[in-house]
N, C-alpha and C positions, 0 to 999 in steps of 0.2 A: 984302738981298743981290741982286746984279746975277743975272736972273733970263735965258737968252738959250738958243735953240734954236740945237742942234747937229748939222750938216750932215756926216753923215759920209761923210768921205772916207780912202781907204789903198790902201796899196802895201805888196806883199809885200816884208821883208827878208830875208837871209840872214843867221842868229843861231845857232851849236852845231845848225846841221843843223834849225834848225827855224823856220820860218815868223812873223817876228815882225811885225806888221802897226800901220805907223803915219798917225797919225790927225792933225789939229792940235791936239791937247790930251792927247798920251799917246801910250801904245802897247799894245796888246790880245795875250793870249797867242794866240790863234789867230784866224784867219778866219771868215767868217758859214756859209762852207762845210764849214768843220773841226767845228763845232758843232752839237750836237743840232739834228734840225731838227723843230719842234713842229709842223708841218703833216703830217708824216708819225705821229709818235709819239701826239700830242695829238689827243681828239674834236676834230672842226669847235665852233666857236659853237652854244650852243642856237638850235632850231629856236624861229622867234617863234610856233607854235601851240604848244610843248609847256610841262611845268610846270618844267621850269628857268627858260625866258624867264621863266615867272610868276615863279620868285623873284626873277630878276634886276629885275623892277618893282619887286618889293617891294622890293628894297635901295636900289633908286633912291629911293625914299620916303622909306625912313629915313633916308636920308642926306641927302634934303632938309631932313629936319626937326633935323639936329645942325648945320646951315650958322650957326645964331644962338647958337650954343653954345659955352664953353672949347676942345670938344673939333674945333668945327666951324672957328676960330682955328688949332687945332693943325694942320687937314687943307690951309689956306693956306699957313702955314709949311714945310709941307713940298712945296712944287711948287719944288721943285730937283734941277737933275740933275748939275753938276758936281761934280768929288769931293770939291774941296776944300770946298765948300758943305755937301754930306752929312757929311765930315767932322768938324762944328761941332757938327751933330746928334747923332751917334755917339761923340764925346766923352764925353761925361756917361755913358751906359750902359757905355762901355768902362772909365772908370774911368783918364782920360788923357787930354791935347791930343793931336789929331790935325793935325798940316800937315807941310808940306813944311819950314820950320823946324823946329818942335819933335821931330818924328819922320821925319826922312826917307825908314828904310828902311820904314818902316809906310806913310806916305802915299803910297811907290811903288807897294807892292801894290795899298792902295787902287784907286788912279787906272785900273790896270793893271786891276784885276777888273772893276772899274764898267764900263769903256768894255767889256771881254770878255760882261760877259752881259746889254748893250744890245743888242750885235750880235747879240745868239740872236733877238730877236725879230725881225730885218729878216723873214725867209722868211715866218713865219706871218702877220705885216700885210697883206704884199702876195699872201698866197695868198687870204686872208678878207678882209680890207679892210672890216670891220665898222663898221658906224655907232654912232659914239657914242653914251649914254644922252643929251646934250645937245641933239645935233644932231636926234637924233629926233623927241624930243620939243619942239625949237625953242625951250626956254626958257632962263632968264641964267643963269651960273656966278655964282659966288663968283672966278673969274681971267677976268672978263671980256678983258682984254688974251688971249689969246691963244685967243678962240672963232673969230675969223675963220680963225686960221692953223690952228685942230685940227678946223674943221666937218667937211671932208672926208677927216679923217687917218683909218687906220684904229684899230680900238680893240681888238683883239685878236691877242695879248697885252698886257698893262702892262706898260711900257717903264721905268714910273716904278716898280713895284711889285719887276719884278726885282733892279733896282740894288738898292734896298734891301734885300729879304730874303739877295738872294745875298752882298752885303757885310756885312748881317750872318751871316751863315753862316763868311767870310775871317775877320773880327776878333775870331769864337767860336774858332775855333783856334789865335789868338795867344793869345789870353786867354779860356779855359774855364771859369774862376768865374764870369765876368758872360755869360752863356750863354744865362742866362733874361733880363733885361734887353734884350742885344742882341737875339734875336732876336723881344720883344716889340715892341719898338721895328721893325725890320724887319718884320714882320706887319700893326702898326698902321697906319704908312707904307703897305702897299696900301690900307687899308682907307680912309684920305685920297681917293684917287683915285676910290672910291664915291661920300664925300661931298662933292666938290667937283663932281660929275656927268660927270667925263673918260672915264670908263670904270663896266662892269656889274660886278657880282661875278664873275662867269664869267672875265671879263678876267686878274680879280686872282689868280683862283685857283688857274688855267694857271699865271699865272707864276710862284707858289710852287715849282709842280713843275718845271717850268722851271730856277730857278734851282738845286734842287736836282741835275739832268740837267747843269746846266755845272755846276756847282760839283766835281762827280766828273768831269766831263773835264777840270778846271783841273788836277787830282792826274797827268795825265799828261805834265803840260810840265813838261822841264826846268826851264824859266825860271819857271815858279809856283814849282815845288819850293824854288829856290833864293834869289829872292824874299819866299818863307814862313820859310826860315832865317834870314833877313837880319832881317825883322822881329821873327821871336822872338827872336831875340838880342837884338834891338835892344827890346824889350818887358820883356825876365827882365833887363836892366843899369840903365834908367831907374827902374824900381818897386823895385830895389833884391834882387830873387830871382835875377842871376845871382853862378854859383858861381866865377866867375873871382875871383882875387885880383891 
């Protein structure tokens, strides 16, 4: 899968009185500003004297040591961030093709959420601007291609951790049987980002919470709300559970 960093740029529009903010690849329910902001909410990064940092080594460890493994395979695969890519992923656990053909009003949401709880982590990067477990330690990834361009990026929040858990959180609501699925699949998804050495556990863990902090401001746009209709209609008609005749 065509694998490419995304530079985001937006402009506020005027949508039902509400700020709809687009990007080149979508459009996001609200602004970085409208948005929890986790530098204020969220502890700073552990301190590198105290015993979080210790765990956060140890995670580094482990993860080093599942990089020769099924699972360490699994944590390559998943270093993607556009929607329709995740999409591919999330298939399988939803129990349905995801894209823009097969399901359009679903993969609008998609698109729409993903790009929404990227933006939550602009603020807290550039408030902390944390050093990656890579960069730190000066050793190779498993995505070598992109250690030059992420040495100095910051690494707190996961940027790659949120999309995931928080879209899985969207596609639990379309579809609530596959609940545990999606959001294992979500969960594991951060846990990648440990072992391919992009980011600490501390990274990942924030942005569990994180995602959960937009996912309940998503509930206050209009344009989710109706969005969320769109797809569950369009969910309960394809599987064959809507009651329309």
């Amino acid at each position: 899968m065509k694998k490419r960093l995304i530079i985001i740029l937006f402009a506020a529009v005027a949508m039902t009185g509400q700020a709809q903010i687009q990007i080149p690849w979508g459009e996001a329910y609200f602004s970085k500003e409208e948005l929890p902001n986790a530098a204020v909410w969220l502890p700073a990064p552990p301190d590198t004297l105290g015993p979080h940092f210790a765990y956060d080594i140890t995670q580094y460890i482990w993860g080093k040591s599942m990089r020769d493994t099924e699972r360490g395979k699994d944590a390559v695969d998943h270093d993607v961030v556009m929607p329709e890519d995740m999409a591919v992923y999330f298939s399988k656990p939803f129990g349905m093709t995801i894209s823009k053909e097969a399901t359009p009003a679903i993969f609008k949401l998609v698109e729409r959420s993903v790009i929404t709880f990227r933006l939550s982590v602009v603020k807290p990067k550039e408030a902390y601007h944390r050093r990656r477990p890579f960069a730190r330690f000066n050793e190779s990834t498993p995505l070598p291609q992109h250690e030059k361009r992420e040495f100095n990026s910051g690494s707190y929040p996961s940027g790659h951790a949120i999309r995931s858990f928080g879209l899985a959180l969207v596609l639990s609501e379309i579809n609530p049987e596959c609940q545990d699925s999606l959001l294992k699949l979500g969960y594991e998804w951060g846990l990648s980002r440990v072992i391919v050495g992009y980011h600490w556990q501390s990274d990942v863990d924030a942005s569990y919470l994180m995602a959960a902090g937009v996912f309940a401001r998503l509930h206050t746009s209009p344009l989710y709300m109706a969005d969320l209709a769109a797809a569950r209609e369009e969910f309960l008609r394809l599987s064959g559970q809507s009651k329309e005749k």
